[in-house]
N, CA, C and O of each residue as an XYZ file, in Angstrom:
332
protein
N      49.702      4.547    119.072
C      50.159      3.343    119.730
C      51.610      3.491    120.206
O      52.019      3.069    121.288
N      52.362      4.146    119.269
C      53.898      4.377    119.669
C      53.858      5.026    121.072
O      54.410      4.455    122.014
N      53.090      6.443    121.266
C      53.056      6.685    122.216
C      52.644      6.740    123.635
O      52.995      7.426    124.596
N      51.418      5.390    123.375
C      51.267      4.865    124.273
C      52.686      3.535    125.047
O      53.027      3.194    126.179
N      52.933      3.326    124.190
C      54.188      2.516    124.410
C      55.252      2.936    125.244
O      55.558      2.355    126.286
N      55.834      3.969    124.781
C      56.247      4.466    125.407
C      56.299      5.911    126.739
O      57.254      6.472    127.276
N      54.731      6.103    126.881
C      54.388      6.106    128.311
C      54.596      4.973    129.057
O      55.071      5.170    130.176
N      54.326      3.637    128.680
C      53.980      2.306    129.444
C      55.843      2.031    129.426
O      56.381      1.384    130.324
N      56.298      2.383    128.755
C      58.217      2.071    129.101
C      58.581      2.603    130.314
O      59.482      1.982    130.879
N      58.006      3.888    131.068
C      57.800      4.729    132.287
C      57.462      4.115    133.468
O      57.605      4.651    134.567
N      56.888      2.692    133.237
C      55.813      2.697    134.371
C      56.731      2.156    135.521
O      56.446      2.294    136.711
N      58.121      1.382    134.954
C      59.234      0.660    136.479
C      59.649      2.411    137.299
O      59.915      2.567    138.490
N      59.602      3.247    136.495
C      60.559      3.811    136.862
C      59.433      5.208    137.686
O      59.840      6.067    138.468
N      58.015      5.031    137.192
C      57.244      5.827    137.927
C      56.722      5.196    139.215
O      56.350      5.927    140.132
N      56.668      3.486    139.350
C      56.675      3.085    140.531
C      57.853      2.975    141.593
O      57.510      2.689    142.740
N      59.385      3.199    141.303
C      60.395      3.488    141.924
C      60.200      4.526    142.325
O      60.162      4.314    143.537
N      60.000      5.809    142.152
C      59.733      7.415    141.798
C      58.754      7.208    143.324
O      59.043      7.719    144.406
N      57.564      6.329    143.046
C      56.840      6.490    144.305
C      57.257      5.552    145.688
O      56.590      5.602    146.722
N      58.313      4.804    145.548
C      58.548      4.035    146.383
C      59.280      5.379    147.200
O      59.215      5.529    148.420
N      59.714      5.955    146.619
C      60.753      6.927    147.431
C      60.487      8.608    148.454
O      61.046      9.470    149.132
N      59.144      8.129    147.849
C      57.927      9.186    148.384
C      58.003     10.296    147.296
O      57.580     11.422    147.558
N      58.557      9.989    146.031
C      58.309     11.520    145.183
C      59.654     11.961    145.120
O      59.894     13.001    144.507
N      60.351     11.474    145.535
C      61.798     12.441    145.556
C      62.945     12.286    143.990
O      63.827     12.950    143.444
N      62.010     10.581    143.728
C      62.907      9.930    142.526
C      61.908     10.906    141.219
O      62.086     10.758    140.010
N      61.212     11.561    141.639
C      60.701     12.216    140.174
C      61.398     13.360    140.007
O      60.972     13.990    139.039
N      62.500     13.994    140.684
C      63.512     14.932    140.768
C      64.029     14.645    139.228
O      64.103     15.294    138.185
N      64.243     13.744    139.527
C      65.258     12.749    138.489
C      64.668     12.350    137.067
O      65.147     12.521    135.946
N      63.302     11.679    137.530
C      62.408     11.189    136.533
C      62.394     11.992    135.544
O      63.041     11.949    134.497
N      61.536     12.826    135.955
C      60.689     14.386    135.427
C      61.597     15.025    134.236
O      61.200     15.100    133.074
N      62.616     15.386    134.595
C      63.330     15.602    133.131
C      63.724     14.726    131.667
O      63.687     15.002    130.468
N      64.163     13.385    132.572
C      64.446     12.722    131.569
C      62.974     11.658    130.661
O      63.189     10.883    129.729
N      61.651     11.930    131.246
C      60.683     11.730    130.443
C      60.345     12.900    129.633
O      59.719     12.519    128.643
N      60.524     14.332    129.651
C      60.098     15.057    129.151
C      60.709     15.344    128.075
O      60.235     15.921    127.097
N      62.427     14.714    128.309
C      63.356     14.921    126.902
C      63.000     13.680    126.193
O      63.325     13.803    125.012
N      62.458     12.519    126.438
C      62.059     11.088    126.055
C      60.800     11.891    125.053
O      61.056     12.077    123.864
N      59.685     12.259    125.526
C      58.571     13.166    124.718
C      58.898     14.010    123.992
O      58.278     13.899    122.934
N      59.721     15.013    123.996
C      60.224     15.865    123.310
C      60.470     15.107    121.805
O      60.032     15.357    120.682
N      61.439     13.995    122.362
C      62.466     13.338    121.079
C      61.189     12.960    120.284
O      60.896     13.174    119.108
N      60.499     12.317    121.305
C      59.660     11.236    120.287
C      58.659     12.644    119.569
O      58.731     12.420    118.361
N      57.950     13.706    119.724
C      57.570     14.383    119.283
C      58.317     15.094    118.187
O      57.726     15.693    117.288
N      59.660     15.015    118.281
C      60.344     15.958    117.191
C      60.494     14.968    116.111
O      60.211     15.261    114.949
N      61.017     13.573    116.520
C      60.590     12.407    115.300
C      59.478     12.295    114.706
O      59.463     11.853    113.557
N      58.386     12.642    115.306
C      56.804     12.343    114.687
C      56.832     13.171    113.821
O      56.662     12.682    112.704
N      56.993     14.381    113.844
C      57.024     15.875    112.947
C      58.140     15.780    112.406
O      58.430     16.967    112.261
N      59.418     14.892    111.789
C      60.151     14.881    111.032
C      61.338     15.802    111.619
O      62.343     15.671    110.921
N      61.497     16.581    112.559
C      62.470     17.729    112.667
C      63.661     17.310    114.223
O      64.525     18.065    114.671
N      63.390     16.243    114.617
C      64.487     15.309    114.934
C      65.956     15.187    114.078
O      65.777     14.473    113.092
N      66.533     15.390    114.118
C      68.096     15.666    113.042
C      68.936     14.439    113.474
O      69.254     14.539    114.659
N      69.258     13.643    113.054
C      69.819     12.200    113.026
C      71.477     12.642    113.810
O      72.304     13.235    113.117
N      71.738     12.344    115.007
C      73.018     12.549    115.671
C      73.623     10.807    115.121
O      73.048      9.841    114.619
N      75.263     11.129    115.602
C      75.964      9.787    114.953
C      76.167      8.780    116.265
O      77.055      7.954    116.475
N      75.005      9.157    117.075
C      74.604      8.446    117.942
C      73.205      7.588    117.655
O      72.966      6.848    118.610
N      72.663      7.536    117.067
C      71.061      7.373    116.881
C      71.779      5.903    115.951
O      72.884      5.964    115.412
N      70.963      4.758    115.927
C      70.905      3.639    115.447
C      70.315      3.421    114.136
O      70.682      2.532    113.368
N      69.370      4.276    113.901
C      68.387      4.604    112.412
C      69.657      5.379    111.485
O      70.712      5.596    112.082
N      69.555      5.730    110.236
C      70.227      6.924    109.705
C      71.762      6.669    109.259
O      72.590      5.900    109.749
N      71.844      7.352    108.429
C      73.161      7.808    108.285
C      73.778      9.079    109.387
O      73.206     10.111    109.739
N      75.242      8.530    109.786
C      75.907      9.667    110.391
C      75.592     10.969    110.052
O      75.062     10.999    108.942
N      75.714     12.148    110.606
C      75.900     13.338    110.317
C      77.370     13.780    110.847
O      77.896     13.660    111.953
N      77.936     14.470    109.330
C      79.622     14.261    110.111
C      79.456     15.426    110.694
O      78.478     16.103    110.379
N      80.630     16.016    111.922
C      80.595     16.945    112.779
C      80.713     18.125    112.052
O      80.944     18.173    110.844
N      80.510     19.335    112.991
C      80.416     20.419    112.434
C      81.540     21.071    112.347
O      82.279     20.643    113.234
N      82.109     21.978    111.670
C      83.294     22.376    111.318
C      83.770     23.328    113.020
O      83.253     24.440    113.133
N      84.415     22.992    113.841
C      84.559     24.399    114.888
C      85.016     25.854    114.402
O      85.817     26.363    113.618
N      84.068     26.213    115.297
C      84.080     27.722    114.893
C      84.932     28.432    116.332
O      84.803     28.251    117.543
N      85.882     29.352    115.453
C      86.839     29.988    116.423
C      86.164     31.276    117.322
O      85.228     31.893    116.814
N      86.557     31.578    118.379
C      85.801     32.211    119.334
C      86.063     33.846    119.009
O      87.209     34.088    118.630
N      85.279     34.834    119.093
C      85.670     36.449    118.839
C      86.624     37.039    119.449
O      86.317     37.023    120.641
N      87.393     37.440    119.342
C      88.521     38.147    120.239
C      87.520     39.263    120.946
O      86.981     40.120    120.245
N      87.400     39.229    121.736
C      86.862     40.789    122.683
C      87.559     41.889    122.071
O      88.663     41.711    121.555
N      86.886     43.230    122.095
C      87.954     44.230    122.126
C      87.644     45.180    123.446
O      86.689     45.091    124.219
N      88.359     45.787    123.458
C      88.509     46.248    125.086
C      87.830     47.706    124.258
O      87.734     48.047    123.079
N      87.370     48.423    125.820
C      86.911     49.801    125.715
C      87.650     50.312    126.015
O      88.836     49.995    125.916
N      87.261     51.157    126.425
C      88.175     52.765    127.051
C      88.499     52.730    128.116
O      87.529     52.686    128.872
N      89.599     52.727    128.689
C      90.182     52.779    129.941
C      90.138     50.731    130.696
O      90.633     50.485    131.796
N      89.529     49.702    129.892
C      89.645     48.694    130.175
C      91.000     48.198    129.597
O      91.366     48.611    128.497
N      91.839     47.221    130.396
C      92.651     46.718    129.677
C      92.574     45.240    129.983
O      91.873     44.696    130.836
N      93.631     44.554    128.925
C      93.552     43.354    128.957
C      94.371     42.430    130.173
O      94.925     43.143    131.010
N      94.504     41.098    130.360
C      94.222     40.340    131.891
C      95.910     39.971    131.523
O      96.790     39.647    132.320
N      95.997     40.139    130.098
C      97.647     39.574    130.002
C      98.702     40.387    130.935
O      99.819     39.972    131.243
N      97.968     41.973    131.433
C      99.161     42.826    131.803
C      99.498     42.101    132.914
O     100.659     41.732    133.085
N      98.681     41.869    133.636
C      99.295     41.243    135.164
C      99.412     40.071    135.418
O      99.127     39.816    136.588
N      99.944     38.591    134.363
C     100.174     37.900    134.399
C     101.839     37.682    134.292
O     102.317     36.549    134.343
């Protein structure tokens, strides 16, 4: 039933989609498929509660992780020389 529901939440925005001859499903098309996605990853439990979501406790952010320094090869050098 849930997911009939929310196919039927689709339906303003699949008759706009055709008012436009097809061009508004450019648009559509992704953002129902991430709408299915979600609701599929909630059904199966593996949805992860963002501190955006209205259900749940926050999840506090993740610690940032610092980026690898490159190391240069042989005969490459670094971009600082000619600055």
């Amino acid at each position: 039933m849930a997911a009939f529901c929310l196919q039927l939440s689709f339906i303003g925005w699949v008759l706009l989609a055709g008012l436009t001859g097809g061009i508004g499903n450019v648009f559509l098309a992704p953002y129902t498929k991430a709408a299915y996605t979600a609701f599929y990853l909630d059904l199966t439990g593996r949805l992860s509660v963002s501190p955006y979501s209205a259900s749940g406790t926050p999840v506090p952010p993740a610690n940032p992780v610092t980026p690898a320094t490159p190391t240069l090869g042989e005969g490459e050098s670094s971009s600082k020389e000619f600055i």
